[in-house]
C-alpha positions in Angstrom: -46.9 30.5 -85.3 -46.8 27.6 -82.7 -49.4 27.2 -80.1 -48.7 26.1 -76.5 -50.5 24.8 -74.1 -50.5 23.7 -70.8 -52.5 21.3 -68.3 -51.9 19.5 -65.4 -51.0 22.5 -62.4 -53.3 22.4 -58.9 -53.0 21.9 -55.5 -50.3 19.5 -54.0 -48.6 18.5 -50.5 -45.1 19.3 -49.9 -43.2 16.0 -50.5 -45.9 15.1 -53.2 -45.7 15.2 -57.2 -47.2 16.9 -60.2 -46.9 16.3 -63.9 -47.8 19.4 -66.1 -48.3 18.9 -70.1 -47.7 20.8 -73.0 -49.4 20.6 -76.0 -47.7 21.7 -79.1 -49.1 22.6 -82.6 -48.8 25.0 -85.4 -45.5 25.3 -87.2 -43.0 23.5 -84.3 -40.5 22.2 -87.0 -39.6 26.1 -86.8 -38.8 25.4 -83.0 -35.1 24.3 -81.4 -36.4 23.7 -77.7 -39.1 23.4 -75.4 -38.9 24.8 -71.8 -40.7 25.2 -68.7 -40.7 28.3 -66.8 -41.7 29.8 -63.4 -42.6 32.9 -61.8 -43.5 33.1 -58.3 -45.4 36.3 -57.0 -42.9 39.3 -56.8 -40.3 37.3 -58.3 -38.8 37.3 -62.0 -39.6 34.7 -64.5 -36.9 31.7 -64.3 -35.8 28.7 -66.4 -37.0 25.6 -64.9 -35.8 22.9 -67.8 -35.5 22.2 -72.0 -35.2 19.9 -74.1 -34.6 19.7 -77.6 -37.6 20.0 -79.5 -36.0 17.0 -82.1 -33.0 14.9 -80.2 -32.8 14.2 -76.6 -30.6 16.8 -74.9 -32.2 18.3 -71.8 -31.2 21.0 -69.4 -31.7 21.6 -66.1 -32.2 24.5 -63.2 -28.7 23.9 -61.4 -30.9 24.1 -58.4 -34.0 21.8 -59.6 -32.0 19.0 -60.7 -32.7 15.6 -59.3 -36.0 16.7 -58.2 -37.5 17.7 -62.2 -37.6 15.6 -65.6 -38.6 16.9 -68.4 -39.9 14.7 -71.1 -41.6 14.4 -74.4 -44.1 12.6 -76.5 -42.6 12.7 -79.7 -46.2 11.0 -81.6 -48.1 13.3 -79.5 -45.9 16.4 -79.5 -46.4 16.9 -75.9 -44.0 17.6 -73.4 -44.1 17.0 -69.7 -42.4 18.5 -66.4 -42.5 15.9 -63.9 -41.9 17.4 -60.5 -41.2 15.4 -57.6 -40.4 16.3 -53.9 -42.3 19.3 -54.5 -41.6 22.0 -51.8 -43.8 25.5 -50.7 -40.9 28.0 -52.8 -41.5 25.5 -56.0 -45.4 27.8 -55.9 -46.0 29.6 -58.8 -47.5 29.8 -62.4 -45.2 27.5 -64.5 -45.2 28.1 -68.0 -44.0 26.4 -71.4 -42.5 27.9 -74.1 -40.8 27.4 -77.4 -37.5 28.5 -78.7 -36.1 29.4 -82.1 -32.4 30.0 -80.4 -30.7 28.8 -77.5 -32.3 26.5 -74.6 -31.8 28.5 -71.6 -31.9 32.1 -72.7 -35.4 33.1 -72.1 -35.0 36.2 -75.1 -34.6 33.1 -77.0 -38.2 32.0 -76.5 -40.4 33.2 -78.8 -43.7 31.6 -78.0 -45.4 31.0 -74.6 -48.6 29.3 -73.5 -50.9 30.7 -71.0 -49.5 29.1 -67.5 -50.4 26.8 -65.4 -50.7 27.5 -61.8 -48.5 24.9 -59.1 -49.2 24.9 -55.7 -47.0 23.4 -53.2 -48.8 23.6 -49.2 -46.6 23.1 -46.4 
């Protein structure tokens, strides 16, 4: 089993930033990738970023690149979503999650933490 959690959502400006965290424990040398996720209200669950859980390859929302990095502590086993230029339709519960398969198919990700809710005001 691996354990997520994540910190760090609230209450931001458009134009401002946010870092969420992700703590990782339990067995993650069984894990390929981390990821961020979002789902806004009425909306599907969608890939925000990944990155490889041992290397440095990341991955990137065609339409959220520029604007997010995702990053790790590799001591710490944390991972972080930085979000810059954060906009009103960025709004929703963004969660991380681990994957035993590939980095952008969500099927693929086989452990999630509990959310973190991001709020963007206009």
């Amino acid at each position: 089993q691996v354990q997520l959690v994540e910190s760090g959502g609230g209450l931001v400006q458009a134009g401002g930033s946010l870092r969420l965290s992700c703590a990782a424990s339990g067995r993650t040398f069984t894990v390929y990738y981390v990821g961020w996720f979002r789902q806004a209200p009425g909306k599907e669950r969608e890939f925000v970023a990944a990155i490889r859980s041992r290397g440095t390859a990341t991955y990137y929302a065609d339409s959220l690149k520029g604007r997010f990095t995702i990053s790790r502590d590799h001591a710490e086993n944390t991972f972080y979503l930085q979000m810059n230029s954060l906009k009103p339709e960025d709004t929703a519960i963004y969660y991380c999650a681990a994957s035993t398969g590939l980095p952008m198919a969500i099927s693929d990700y086989e452990y999630w933490g509990q959310g973190t809710q991001v709020t963007v005001s206009s």
